[in-house]
C-alpha positions as CSV (number, residue, x, y, z in Angstrom):
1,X,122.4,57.5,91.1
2,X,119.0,58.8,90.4
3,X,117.3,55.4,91.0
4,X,119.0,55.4,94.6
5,X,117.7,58.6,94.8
6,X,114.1,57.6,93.5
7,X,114.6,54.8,96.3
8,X,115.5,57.5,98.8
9,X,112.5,59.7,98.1
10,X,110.6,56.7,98.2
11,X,111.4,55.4,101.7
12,X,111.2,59.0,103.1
13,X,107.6,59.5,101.7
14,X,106.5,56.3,103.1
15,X,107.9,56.9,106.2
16,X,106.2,60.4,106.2
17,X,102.9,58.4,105.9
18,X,103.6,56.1,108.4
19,X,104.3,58.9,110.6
20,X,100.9,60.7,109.8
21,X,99.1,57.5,110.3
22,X,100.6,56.7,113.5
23,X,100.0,60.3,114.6
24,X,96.3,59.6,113.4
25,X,96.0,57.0,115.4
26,X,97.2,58.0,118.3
27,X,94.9,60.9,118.1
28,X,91.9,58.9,117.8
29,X,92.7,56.7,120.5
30,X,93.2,59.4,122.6
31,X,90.1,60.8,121.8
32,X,88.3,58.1,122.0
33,X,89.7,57.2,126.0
34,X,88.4,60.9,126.5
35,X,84.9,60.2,125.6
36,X,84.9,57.1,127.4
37,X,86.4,58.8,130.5
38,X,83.3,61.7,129.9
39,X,86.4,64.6,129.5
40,X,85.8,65.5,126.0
41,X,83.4,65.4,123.3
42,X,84.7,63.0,119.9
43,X,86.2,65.9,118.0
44,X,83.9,68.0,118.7
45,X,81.0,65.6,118.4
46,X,78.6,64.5,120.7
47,X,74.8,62.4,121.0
48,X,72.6,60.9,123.3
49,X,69.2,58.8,123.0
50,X,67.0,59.8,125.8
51,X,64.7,57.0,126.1
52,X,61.7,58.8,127.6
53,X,58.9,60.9,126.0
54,X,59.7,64.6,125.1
55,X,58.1,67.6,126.7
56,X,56.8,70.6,125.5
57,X,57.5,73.7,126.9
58,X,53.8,74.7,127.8
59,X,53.6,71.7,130.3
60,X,54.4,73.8,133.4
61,X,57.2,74.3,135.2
62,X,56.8,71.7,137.6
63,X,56.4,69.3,134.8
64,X,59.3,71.0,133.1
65,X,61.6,71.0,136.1
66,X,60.8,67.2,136.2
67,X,62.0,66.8,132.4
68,X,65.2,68.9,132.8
69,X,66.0,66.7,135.6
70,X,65.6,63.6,134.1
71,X,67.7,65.0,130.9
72,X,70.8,65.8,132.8
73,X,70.2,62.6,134.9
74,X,71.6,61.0,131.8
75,X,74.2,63.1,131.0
76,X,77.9,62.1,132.6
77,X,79.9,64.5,130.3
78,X,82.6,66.5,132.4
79,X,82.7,69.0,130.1
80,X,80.9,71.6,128.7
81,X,81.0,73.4,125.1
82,X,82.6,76.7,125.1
83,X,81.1,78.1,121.4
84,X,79.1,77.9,119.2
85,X,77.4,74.7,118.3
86,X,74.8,73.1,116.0
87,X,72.3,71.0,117.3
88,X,70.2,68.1,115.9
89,X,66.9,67.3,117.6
90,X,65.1,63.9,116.7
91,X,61.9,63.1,118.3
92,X,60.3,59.0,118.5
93,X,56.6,59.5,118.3
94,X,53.5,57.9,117.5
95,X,52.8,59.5,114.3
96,X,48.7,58.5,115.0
97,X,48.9,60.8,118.0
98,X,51.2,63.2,117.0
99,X,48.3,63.8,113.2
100,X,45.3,62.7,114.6
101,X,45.0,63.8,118.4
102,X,46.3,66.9,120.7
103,X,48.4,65.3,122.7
104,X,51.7,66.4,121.0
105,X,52.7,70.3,120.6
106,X,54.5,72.2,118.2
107,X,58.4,71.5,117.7
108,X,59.6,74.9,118.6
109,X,57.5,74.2,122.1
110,X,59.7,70.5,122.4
111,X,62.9,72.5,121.3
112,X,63.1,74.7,124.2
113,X,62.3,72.2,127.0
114,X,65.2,70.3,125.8
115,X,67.3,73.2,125.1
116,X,66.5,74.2,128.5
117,X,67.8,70.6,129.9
118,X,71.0,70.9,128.2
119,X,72.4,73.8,129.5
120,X,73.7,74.9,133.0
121,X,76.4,73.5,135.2
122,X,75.4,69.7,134.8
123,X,74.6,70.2,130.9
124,X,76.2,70.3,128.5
125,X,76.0,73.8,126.9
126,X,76.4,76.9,128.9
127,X,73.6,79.4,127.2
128,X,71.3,78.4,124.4
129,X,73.0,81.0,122.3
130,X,76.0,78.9,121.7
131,X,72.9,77.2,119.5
132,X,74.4,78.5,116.0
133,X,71.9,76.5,114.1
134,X,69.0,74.4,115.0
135,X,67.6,71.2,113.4
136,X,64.0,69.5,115.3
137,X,62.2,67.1,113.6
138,X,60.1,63.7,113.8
139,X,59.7,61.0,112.7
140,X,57.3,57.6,113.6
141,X,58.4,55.7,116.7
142,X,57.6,52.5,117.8
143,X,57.1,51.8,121.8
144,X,57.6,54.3,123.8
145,X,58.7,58.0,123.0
146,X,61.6,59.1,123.2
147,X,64.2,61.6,121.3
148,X,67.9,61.9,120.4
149,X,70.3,65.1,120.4
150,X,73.1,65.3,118.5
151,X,75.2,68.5,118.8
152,X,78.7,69.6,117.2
153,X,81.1,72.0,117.2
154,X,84.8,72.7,117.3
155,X,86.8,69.9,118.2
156,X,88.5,72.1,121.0
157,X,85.8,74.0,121.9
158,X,84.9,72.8,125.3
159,X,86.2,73.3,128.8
160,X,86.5,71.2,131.5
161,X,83.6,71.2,134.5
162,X,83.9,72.6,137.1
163,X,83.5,76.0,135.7
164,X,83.7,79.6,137.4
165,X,82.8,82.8,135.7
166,X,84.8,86.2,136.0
167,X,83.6,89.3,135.0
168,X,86.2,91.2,132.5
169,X,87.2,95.0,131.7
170,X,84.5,94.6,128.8
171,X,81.3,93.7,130.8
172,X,81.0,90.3,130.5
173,X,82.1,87.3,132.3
174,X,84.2,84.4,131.2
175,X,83.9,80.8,132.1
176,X,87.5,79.6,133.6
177,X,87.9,76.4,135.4
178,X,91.3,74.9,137.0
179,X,90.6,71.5,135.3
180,X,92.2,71.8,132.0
181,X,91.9,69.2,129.3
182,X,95.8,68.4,128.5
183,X,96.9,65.5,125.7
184,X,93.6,63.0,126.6
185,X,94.0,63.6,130.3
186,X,92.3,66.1,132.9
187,X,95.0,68.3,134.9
188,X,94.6,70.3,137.3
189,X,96.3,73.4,136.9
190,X,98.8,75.6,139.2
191,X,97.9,78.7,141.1
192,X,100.1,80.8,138.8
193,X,98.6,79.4,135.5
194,X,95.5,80.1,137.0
195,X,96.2,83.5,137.5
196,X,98.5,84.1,134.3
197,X,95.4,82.6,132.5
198,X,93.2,85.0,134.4
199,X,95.8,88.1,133.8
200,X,95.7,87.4,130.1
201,X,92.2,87.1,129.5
202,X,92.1,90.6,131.1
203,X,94.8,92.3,129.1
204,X,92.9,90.7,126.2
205,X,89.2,92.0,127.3
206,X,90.3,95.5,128.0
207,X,92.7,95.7,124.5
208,X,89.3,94.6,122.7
209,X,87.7,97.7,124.6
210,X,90.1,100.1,124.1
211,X,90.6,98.8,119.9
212,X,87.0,99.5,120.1
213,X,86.6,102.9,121.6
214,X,89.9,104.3,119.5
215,X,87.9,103.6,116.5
216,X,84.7,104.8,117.1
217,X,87.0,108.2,117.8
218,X,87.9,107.9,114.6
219,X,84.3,108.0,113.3
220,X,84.0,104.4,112.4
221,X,80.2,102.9,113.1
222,X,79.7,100.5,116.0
223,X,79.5,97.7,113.7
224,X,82.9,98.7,112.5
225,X,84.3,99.1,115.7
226,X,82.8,95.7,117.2
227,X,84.6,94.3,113.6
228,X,88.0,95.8,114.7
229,X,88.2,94.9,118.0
230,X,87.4,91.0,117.5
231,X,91.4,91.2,115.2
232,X,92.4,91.6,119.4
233,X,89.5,89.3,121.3
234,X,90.7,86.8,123.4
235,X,89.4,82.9,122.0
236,X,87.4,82.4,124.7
237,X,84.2,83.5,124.7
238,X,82.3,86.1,127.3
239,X,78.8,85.7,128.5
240,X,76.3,88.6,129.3
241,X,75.6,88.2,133.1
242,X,72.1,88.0,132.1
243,X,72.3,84.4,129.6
244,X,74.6,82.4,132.5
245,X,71.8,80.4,134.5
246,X,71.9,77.9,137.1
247,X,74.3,77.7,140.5
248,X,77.6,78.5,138.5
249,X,80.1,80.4,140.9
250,X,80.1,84.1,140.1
251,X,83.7,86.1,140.5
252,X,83.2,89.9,140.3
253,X,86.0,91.2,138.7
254,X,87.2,93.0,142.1
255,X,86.9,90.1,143.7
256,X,89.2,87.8,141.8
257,X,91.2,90.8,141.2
258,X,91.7,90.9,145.3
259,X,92.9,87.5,145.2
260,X,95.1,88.0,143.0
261,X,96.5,90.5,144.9
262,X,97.0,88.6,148.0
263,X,98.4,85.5,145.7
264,X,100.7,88.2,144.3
265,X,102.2,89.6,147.4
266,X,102.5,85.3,148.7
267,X,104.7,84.5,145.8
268,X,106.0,87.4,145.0
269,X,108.6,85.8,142.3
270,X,106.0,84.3,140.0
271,X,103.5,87.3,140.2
272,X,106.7,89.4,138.7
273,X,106.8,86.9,135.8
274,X,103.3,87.3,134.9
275,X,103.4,91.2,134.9
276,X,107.1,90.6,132.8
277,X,104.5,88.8,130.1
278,X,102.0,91.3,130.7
279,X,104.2,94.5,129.9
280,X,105.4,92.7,126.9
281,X,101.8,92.0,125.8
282,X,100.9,95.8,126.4
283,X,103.6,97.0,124.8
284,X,102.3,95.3,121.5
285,X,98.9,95.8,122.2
286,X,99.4,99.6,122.1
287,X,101.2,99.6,118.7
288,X,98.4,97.2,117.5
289,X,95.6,99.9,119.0
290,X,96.9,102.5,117.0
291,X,97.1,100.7,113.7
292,X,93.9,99.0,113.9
293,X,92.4,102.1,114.9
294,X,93.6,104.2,112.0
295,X,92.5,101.7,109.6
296,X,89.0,102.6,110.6
């Protein structure tokens, strides 16, 4: 009997491995048909050679215009990261130039001309403040110069282009596309998850808010409070109007909010599901306000 359990045990952890495997798999290929297809970074990972000489910031902004052109010229992601990444910065150059002559700059100068030709809509970062950490360095080339970037970040931390920004109960706006990145594949997504997406990050913005202003009531610092309120923030992250460059569509918040509205009153069925979820999520917000905020 306890051999043919033994056996038993056996078999079902092997098939349990099996199973992972094949899950494994699967999630690689996936992954890997996504980065083909320019929909999503390999978990999380992403790098490009540019095979043309670097530019330094000082150059002028012709000359810079020129070099953020020719950097996102090469770039065929459809997606952008959402968070915070780390980027690598390799520069090809002639090291007899770069010690002996003045015709290279400082790195710092290189770093932000490139940084400034990754982001936007057709980069592939959104601000340069997403850059968590920062990594530029040479080494000697042979030919022409050139440079690589190599970024990374959270395997699910990128949306899908296009993206829109809406501005939010807290001041800042969030990016929010209708492209959504769903098992390998981009979808494009219904009017009411749209706007039960939209509805959500807004319950979610103004609980933060409110977590926020409770506590400071309660005497905590403004460190504390920011602290709190981040137990209630939404995943996605919000951008100062100020850091989001570039021809990205802007949505004032009583703007969407209007269409909303007018969506609402259209299908007046589904808008009564999402403010059924919403009233839930309110309900539990409130009793979540008050405990956070005494806590303080």
């Amino acid at each position: 009997m306890d051999n043919e359990r033994a056996k038993a045990a056996k078999a079902a952890s092997q098939d349990a491995l099996q199973t992972q495997a094949s899950t494994f798999e699967h999630q690689l290929e996936m992954e890997r048909n996504g980065v083909i297809a320019g929909i999503n970074p390999m978990f999380g990972e992403w790098r490009h050679h540019f095979r043309f000489a670097p530019v330094p910031y000082g150059n002028g902004a012709i000359r810079r215009g020129e070099f953020r052109d020719a950097i996102q010229a090469e770039l065929t992601n459809r997606w952008l990261y959402a968070n915070e990444i780390s980027l690598e910065i390799t520069l090809h150059v002639d090291v007899q130039n770069t010690l002996e002559t003045d015709q290279t700059a400082d790195l710092d100068n290189y770093a932000k001309a490139i940084l400034d030709g990754l982001k936007g809509p057709n980069g592939i970062i959104i601000d340069d403040t997403q850059v968590q950490s920062l990594t530029i360095s040479w080494i000697d080339g042979y030919g022409a110069p050139s440079f690589t970037v190599a970024a990374k970040s959270s395997p699910d931390d990128f949306v899908l282009k296009p993206q829109e920004f809406y501005e939010m109960p807290d001041g800042l706006w969030y990016p929010y596309g209708r492209v959504l990145w769903t098992d390998g594949n981009a979808e494009s997504i219904s009017d009411f998850n749209h706007y039960a997406g939209l509805s959500i990050i807004e319950l979610m913005s103004s609980t933060q808010r409110r977590v926020r202003v409770e506590a400071r009531k309660t005497g905590a610092t403004r460190l504390r409070a920011y602290q709190i309120g981040r137990y209630v923030a939404t995943s996605a992250r919000g951008f100062h109007r100020s850091r989001i460059e570039g021809d990205f569509p802007m949505q004032p918040r009583r703007e969407w909010q209007s269409e909303r509205a007018k969506w609402g009153k259209s299908n007046a069925d589904e808008f009564q599901i999402i403010e059924k979820l919403l009233h839930k999520m309110r309900e539990s917000h409130d009793q979540l306000i008050a405990a956070l905020a005494s806590e303080s």
